[in-house]
LUMFIKOL-574564 format. One record per residue (C-alpha): x, y negated, z negated. Coordinates in steps of 0.1 Angstrom, whole numbers, plus 2048, in hexadecimal, padded with zeros to 3 digits. Example, Ala and Ser with C-alpha at 12.3 -4.5 7.8 and 13.67 -1.06 7.14 Angstrom:
<atoms>
87B82D7B288980B7B9
</atoms>
This chain:
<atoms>
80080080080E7DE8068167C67ED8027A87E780A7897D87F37747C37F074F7CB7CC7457BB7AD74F7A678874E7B376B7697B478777F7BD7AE77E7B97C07677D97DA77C7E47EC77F8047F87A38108207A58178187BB8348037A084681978584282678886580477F87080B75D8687F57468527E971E8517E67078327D66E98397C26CE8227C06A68247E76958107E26997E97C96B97EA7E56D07DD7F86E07FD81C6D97EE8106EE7CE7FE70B7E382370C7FB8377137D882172A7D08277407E78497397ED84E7447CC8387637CE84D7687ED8727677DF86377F7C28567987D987979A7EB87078080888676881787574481D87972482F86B7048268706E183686D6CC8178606AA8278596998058726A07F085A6B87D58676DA7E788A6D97D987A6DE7B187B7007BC89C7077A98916FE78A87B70976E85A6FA76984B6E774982E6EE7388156D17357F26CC7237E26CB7457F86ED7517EC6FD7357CA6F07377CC6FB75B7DA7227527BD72A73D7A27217547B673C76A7B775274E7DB75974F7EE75F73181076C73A82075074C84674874885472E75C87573477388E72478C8947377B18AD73E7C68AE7207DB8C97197F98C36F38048C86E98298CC6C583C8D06BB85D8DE6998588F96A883E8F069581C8D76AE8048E06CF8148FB6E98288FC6DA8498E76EA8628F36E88868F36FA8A89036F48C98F66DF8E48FC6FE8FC8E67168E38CB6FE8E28C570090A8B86E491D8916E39168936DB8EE8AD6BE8F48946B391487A6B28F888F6A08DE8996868F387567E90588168792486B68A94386F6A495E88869297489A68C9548986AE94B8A46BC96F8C16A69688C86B79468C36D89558DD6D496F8F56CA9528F06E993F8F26FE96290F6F096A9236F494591971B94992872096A94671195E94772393F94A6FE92C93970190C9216E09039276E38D99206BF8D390F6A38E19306908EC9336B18FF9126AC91191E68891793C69592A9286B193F90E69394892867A95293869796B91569D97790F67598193567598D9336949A590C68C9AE91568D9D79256B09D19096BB9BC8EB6AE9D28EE6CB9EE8E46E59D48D46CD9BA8C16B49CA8C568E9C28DA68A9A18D565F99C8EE64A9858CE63B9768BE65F96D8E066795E8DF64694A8BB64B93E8C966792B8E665991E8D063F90D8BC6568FD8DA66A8EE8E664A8E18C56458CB8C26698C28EA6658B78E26418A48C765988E8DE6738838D768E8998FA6958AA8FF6A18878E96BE8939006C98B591E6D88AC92F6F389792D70C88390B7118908F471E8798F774487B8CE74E8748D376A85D8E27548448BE7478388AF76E8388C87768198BC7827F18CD77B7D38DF7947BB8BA79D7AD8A77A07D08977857CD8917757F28A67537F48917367FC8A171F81689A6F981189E6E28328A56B98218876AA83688068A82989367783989269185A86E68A85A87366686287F6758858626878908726978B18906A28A287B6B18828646C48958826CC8B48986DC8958786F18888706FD8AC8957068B289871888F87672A8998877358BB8A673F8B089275589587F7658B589F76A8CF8B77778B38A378D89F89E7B38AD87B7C48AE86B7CC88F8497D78928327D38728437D18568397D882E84A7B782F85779E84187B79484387276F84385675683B85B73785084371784883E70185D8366E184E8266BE86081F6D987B80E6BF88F82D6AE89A8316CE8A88166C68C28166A58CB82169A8ED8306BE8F482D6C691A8146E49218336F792E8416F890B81F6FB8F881871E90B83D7279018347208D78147328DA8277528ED84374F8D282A74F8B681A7728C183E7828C584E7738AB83878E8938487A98A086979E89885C79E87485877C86D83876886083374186881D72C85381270886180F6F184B7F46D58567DD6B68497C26CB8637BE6EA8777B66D58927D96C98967E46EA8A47D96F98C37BB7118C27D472A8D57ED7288B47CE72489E7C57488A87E575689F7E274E8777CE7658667D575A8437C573C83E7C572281D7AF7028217AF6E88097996CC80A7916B782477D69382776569084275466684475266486774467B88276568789477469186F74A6A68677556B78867796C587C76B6CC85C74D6E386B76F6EF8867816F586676670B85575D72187178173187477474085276176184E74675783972676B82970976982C6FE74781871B73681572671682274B70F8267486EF8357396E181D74E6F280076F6E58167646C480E7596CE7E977E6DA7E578F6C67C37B56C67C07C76E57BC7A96F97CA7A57077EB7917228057A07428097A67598237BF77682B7C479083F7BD7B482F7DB7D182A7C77DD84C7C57B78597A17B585A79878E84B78A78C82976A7758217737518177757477F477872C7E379672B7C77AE7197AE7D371A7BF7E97287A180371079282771779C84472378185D7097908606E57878466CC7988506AF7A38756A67B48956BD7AB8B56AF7978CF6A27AA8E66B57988D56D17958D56CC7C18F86C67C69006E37B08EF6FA7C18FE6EB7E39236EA7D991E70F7C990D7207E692073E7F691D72A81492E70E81195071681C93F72183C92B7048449376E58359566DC84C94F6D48739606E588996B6D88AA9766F38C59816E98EA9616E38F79556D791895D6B190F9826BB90E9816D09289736B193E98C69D9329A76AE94099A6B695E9986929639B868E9579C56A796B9AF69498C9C46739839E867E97D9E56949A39D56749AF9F46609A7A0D67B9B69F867A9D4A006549D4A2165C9D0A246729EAA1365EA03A286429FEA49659A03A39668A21A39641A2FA57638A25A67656A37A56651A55A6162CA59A86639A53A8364EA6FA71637A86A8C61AA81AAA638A8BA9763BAA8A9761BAB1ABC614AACAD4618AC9AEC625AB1AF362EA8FB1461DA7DB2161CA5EB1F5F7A47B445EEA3FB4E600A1CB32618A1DB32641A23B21646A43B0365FA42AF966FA5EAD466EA6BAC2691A64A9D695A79A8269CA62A626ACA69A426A6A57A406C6A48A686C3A37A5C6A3A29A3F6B2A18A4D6D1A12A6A6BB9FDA4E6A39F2A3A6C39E2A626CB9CCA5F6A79C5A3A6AA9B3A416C89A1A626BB994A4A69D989A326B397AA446CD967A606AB95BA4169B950A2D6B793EA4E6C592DA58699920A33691918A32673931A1467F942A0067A922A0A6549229F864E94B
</atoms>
């Protein structure tokens, strides 16, 4: 039988089978109805049961996960309305994360693992923008140049614009101005932080699918208040971390339980203005993604916000309350309450509305995934601390982690950037010899013109006379191609040709 973990209290026990978990689930409910509480909940439920977890903590209230909780008149008040009597409070094994480097490890990838689409979405391109892009990337994989960072990109960009006649037989019309379009954008996405995202070590998945000496699933904190304020990259690094979950994870099948909870958090940002092209591709990744073992929960103000073809993926379901004063908000609360399996009599509409703080309407999927009947119940109180962690406590857990020694420092490898550099290097220093040699090849040539032109050759007073030797073309550039290498190889072997 699977296991089942206890969230909340109504007419019957609110619990949520570990073995349909990979079905995915929704919270949802209006700001200040209680959603933070019901996500530590079963986070915590989670890391007991064994179960890695990922959170996006976008207000700060996530992180209180490593410590204890207090007990408080209105706690206690709370626990005996519940009828619960042996309740200890506890910290969790939390591992804290941040893109921009300042409350967590580091979390990066490469600009080449990414792929062009996510970046095209990041940086609001539009298709011809994107075409562009995707002739970068093309041409960095034929030449086996790896694009690790974003200065990388740069490079591969600026040799697309520079070699745009070559390109255009195969590619089509490659325009300066295109080229430039993107270069602006990667200039505003670098002024907000996010080329600390590109680079390396990139984030090697399986380090946020670990448990801790006493099995207990480690629950993986992304920093996201101040992530949040950038919308695109927010949701970009949650669809990425989603997708890398789904293309380096093997099959599974259905699992007693899963090897990671992922939630999903402002899962409408998600949505908004993403092209149909990549819509179809979340909704194909969500099916899938349960067979690889994982379960995704979107987090949401209202159901609504996601697409009815995502919104049939989540079985679990957890609905706080809602406000409806105007028509268009009646009718997502009526859209809300239908997704429910209600009996006979019962009215969830109305009781979504009804909802106080803390409490919510309950549905999960069975042990055999058949969908139990809404009910209305009281969210339990977590054992961790409410409210906003120690700093401290934070940047002791941080500095401590087994993992800091493996993602703290940047590394830089040879990268594309480098590589272009010294192509173009290597471009100007045989452009110079050519010079060279061109200007030896006239000089010659006028020497042997004006010998042809003399009647005959004598030698100046006090000087050894020389006489005149014929030279073809091909023994002056025969002896002009000695004179290059000598160049070269005197040159490489002094260091000079690092000072042209």
């Amino acid at each position: 039988m699977a296991n089942s973990l206890l969230i909340g209290k109504g007419e019957r026990d609110a619990v949520l089978c570990t073995n349909m978990l990979s079905r995915h689930g929704l919270i949802a409910g209006a700001t200040g109805t209680g959603k933070t509480v019901t996500l530590k909940v079963i986070a915590e439920e989670l890391c007991s049961a064994g179960i890695p977890v990922f959170l996006a903590d976008v207000k700060g209230d996530l992180g209180s996960l490593c410590e204890p909780g207090q007990m408080s008149e209105k706690l206690q008040a709370r626990l005996q309305s519940l009828g619960i009597q042996d309740f200890s409070f506890q910290p969790y094994p939390v591992e804290f994360w941040d893109v921009l480097e300042e409350k967590g490890l580091p979390v990066r990838t490469t600009v080449s693992d990414m792929g062009a689409v996510l970046p095209s979405r990041l940086l609001g391109l539009n298709e011809i923008q994107e075409g562009v892009l995707n002739i970068a990337f093309k041409l960095a994989d034929e030449k086996g140049m790896l694009l690790l960072d974003l200065k990388d990109l740069k490079a591969m960009l600026n040799y697309v614009a520079d070699n745009a006649q070559a390109l255009m037989r195969e590619y089509g019309n490659i325009s300066r101005q295109t080229v430039g379009a993107i270069m602006r954008s990667l200039l505003v996405l670098e002024e907000q932080g996010g080329s600390l995202f590109f680079g390396e070590p990139a984030l090697n998945i399986q380090d946020m699918m670990r448990s801790d000496a006493q099995g207990r699933g480690v629950i993986n904190i992304l920093a996201s208040d101040k992530l949040f304020l950038m919308p695109k990259l927010y949701s970009t690094f949650l669809l990425w971390l989603l997708s890398e979950l789904f293309e380096e994870l093997p099959e599974a099948g259905d699992l007693e339980k899963p090897k990671l909870v992922f939630f999903f958090d402002e899962a409408h940002l998600l949505f908004e203005d993403t092209p149909e092209v990549l819509l179809d591709q979340i909704e194909m990744m969500v099916k899938l993604i349960r067979s690889k073992g994982v379960g995704v929960f979107f987090v949401t103000q209202n159901p609504a916000d996601i697409p009815d073809p995502v919104l049939a993926q989540l079985g679990n379901r957890i609905q706080h309350a809602l406000r409806a004063y105007t028509p268009k908000e009646q009718k997502a609360v009526k859209a809300a309450a239908d997704a429910f399996r209600q009996k006979e009599g019962q009215n969830a509409a109305s009781m979504i509305m009804e909802l106080k703080v803390g409490e919510a309407l309950f549905s999960a999927l069975d042990e055999n995934g058949i969908p139990g009947f809404v009910d209305r119940v009281t969210i339990l109180p977590p054992r961790s601390k409410f409210g906003t962690a120690d700093k401290a406590v934070v940047q002791s857990i941080i500095s401590g982690s087994a993992l800091y020694g493996k993602y703290a420092e940047t590394l830089d490898r040879k990268s594309a950037s480098e590589l272009l550099q010294a192509k173009a290097a290597t471009e100007a220093k045989k452009e110079v010899l050519d010079e060279e040699y061109q200007k030896e090849l006239e000089k010659l040539k006028r020497e042997k013109q004006l010998e042809r032109e003399a009647p005959e050759q004598r030698p100046e007073p006090g000087k050894p006379f020389f006489p005149t030797v014929e030279l073809s073309e091909r023994d002056i550039k025969n002896g002009m191609k000695i004179l290059k290498d000598g160049i070269a190889i005197t040159r490489g072997i002094l260091g000079i040709l690092k000072k042209r």
